[in-house]
Each structure stands twice: as C-alpha cells, then as structure tokens.
PyMOL commands that place a pseudoatom at each C-alpha (Angstrom):
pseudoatom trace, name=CA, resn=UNK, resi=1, chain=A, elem=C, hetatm=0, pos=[-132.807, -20.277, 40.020]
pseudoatom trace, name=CA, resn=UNK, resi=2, chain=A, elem=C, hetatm=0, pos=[-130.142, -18.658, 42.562]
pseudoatom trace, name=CA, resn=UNK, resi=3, chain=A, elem=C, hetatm=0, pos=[-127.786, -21.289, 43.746]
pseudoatom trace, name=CA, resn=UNK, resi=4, chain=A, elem=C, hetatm=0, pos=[-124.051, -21.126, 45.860]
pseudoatom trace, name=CA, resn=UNK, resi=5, chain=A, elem=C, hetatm=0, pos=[-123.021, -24.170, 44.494]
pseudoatom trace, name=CA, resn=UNK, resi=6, chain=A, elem=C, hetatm=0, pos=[-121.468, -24.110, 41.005]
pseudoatom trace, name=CA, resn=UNK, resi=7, chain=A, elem=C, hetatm=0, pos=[-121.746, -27.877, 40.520]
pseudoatom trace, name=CA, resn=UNK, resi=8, chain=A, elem=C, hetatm=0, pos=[-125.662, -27.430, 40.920]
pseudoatom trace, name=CA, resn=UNK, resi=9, chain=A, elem=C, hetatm=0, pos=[-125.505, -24.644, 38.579]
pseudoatom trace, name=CA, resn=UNK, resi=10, chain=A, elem=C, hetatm=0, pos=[-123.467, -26.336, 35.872]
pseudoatom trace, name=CA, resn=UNK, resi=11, chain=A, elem=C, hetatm=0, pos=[-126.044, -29.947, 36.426]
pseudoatom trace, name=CA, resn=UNK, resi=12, chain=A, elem=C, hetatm=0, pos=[-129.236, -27.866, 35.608]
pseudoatom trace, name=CA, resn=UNK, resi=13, chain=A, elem=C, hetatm=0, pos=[-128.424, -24.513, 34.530]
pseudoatom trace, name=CA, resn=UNK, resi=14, chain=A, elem=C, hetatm=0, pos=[-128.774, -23.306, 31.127]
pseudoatom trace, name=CA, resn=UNK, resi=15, chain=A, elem=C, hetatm=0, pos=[-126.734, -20.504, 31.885]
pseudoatom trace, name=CA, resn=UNK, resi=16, chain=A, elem=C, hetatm=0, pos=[-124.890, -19.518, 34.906]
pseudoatom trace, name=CA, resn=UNK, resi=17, chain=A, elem=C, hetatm=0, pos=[-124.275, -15.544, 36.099]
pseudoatom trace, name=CA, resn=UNK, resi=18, chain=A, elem=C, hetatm=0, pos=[-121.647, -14.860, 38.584]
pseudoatom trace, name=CA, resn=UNK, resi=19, chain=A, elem=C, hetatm=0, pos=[-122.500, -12.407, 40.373]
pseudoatom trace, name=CA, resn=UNK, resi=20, chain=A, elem=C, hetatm=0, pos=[-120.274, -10.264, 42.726]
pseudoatom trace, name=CA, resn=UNK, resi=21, chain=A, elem=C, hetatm=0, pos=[-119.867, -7.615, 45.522]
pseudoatom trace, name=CA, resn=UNK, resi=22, chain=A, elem=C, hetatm=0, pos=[-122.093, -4.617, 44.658]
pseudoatom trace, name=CA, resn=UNK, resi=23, chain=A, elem=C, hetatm=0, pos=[-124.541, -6.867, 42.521]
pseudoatom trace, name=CA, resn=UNK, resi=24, chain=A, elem=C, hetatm=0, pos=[-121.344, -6.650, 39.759]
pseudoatom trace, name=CA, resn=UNK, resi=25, chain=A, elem=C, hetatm=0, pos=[-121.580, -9.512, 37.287]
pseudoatom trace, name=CA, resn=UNK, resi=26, chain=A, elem=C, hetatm=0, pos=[-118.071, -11.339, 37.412]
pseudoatom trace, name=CA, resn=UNK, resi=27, chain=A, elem=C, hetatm=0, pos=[-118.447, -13.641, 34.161]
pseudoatom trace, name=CA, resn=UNK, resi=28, chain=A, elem=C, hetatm=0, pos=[-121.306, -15.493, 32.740]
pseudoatom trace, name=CA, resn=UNK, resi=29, chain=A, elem=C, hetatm=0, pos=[-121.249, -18.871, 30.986]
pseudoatom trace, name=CA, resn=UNK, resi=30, chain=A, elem=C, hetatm=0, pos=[-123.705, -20.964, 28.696]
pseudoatom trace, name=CA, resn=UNK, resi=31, chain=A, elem=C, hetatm=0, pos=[-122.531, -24.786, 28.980]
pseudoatom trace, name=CA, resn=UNK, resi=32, chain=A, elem=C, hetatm=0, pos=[-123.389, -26.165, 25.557]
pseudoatom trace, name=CA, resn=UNK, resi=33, chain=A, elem=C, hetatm=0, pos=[-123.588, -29.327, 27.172]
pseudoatom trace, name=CA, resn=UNK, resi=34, chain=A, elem=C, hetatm=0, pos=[-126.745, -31.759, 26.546]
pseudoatom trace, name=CA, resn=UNK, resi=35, chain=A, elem=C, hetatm=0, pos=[-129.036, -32.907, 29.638]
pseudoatom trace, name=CA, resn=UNK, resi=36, chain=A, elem=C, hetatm=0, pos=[-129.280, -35.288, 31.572]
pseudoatom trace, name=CA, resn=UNK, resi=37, chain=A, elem=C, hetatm=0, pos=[-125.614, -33.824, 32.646]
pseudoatom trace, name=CA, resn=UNK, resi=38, chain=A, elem=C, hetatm=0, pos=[-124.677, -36.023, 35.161]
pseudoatom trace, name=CA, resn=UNK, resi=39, chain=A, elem=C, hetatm=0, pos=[-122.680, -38.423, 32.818]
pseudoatom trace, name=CA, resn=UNK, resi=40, chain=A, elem=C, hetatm=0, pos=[-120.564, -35.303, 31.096]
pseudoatom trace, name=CA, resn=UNK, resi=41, chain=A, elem=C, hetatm=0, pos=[-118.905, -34.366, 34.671]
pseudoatom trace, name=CA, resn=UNK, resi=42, chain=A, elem=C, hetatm=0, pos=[-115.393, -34.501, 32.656]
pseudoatom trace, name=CA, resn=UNK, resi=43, chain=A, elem=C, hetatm=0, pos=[-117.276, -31.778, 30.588]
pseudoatom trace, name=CA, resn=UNK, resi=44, chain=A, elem=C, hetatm=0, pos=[-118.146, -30.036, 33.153]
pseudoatom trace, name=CA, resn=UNK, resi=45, chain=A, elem=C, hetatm=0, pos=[-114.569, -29.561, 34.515]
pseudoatom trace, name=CA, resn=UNK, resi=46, chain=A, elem=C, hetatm=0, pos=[-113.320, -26.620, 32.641]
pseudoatom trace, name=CA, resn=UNK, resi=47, chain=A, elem=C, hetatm=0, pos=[-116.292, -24.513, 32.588]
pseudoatom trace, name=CA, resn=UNK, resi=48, chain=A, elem=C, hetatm=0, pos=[-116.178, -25.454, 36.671]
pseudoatom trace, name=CA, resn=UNK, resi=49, chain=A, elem=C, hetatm=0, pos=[-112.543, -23.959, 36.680]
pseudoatom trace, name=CA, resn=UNK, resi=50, chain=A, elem=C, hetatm=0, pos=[-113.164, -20.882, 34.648]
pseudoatom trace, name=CA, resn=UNK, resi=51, chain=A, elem=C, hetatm=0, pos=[-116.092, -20.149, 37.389]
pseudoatom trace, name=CA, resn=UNK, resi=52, chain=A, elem=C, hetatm=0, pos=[-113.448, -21.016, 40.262]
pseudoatom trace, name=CA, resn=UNK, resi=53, chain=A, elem=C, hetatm=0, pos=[-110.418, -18.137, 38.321]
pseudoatom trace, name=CA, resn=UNK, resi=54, chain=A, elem=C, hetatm=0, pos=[-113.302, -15.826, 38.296]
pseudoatom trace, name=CA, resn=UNK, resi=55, chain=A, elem=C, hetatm=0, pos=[-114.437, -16.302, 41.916]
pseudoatom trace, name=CA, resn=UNK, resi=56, chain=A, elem=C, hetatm=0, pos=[-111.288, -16.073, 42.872]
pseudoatom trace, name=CA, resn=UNK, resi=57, chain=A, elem=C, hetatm=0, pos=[-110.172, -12.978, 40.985]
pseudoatom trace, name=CA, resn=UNK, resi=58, chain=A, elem=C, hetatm=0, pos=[-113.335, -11.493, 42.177]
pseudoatom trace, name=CA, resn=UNK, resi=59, chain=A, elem=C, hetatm=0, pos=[-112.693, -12.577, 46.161]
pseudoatom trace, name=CA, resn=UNK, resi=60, chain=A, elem=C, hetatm=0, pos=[-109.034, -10.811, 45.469]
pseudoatom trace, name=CA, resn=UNK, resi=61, chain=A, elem=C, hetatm=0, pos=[-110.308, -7.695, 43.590]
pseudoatom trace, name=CA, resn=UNK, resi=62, chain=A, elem=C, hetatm=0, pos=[-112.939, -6.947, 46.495]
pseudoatom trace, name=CA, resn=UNK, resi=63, chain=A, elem=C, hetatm=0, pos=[-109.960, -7.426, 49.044]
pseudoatom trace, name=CA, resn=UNK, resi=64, chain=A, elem=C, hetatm=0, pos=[-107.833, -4.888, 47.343]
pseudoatom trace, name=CA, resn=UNK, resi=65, chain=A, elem=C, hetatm=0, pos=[-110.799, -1.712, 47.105]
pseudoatom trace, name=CA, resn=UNK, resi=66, chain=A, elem=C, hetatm=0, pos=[-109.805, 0.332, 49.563]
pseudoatom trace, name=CA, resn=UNK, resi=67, chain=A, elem=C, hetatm=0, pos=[-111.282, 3.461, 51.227]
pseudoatom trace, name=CA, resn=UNK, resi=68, chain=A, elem=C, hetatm=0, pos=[-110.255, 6.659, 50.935]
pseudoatom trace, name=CA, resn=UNK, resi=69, chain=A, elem=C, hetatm=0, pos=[-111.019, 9.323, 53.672]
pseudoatom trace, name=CA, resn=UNK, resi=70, chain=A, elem=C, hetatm=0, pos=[-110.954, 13.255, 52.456]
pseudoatom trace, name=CA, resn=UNK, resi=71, chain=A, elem=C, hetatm=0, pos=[-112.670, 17.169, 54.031]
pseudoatom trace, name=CA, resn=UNK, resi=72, chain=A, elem=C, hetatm=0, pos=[-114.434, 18.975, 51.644]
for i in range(1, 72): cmd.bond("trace and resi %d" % i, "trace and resi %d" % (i + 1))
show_as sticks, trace
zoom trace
C-alpha cells in the first residue's frame, strides 16, 4: 500500500518506508503494535514523531543540495 498520510500508515501498516527525493529511503519503521490499532493511538504517538523528525530532516536536507555549474 502507498499512502501520504502517516496516521493511515501507522493504523494498518505492518511496516512503514519513508521514502524521499530521488526514490532515497529516509527511515523505515515496524510498529510492534497489535491490530485493531485504533485504541493504541497513545502508542502510536512516538513512532508518529520519529516519522515527522525524519520528514522533516529530509524536507531540510533536499533544500540544502545545491547545484554546481562547471566547463569541461
């Protein structure tokens, strides 16, 4: 399943990929949290920041690639 929205992901996914600019993979993360998840939200929390850091860190890393121009 491909998904934008991490709370989706962390409800029904038995793992979740990040997955950046370039096709890079950002982080991965294998909630070892039982199903039905929908009463374990306060679970949920953490792994749900540690996917926001990364997005973020990923958002700020792709910002700060720059170009270079040169003549062979």
């Amino acid at each position: 399943m491909v998904t934008h929205d991490i709370d989706e992901a962390l409800l029904v996914s038995d793992r979740i990929v990040l997955v950046g600019q370039g096709g890079r993979i950002v982080g991965t993360w294998q909630p070892d949290i039982p199903f039905p998840r929908v009463a374990r939200l306060a679970e949920l929390n953490q792994i749900r920041g540690e996917i926001m850091q990364s997005l973020h860190s990923a958002q700020h890393y792709s910002e700060q690639v720059k170009t270079v121009e040169f003549v062979i």
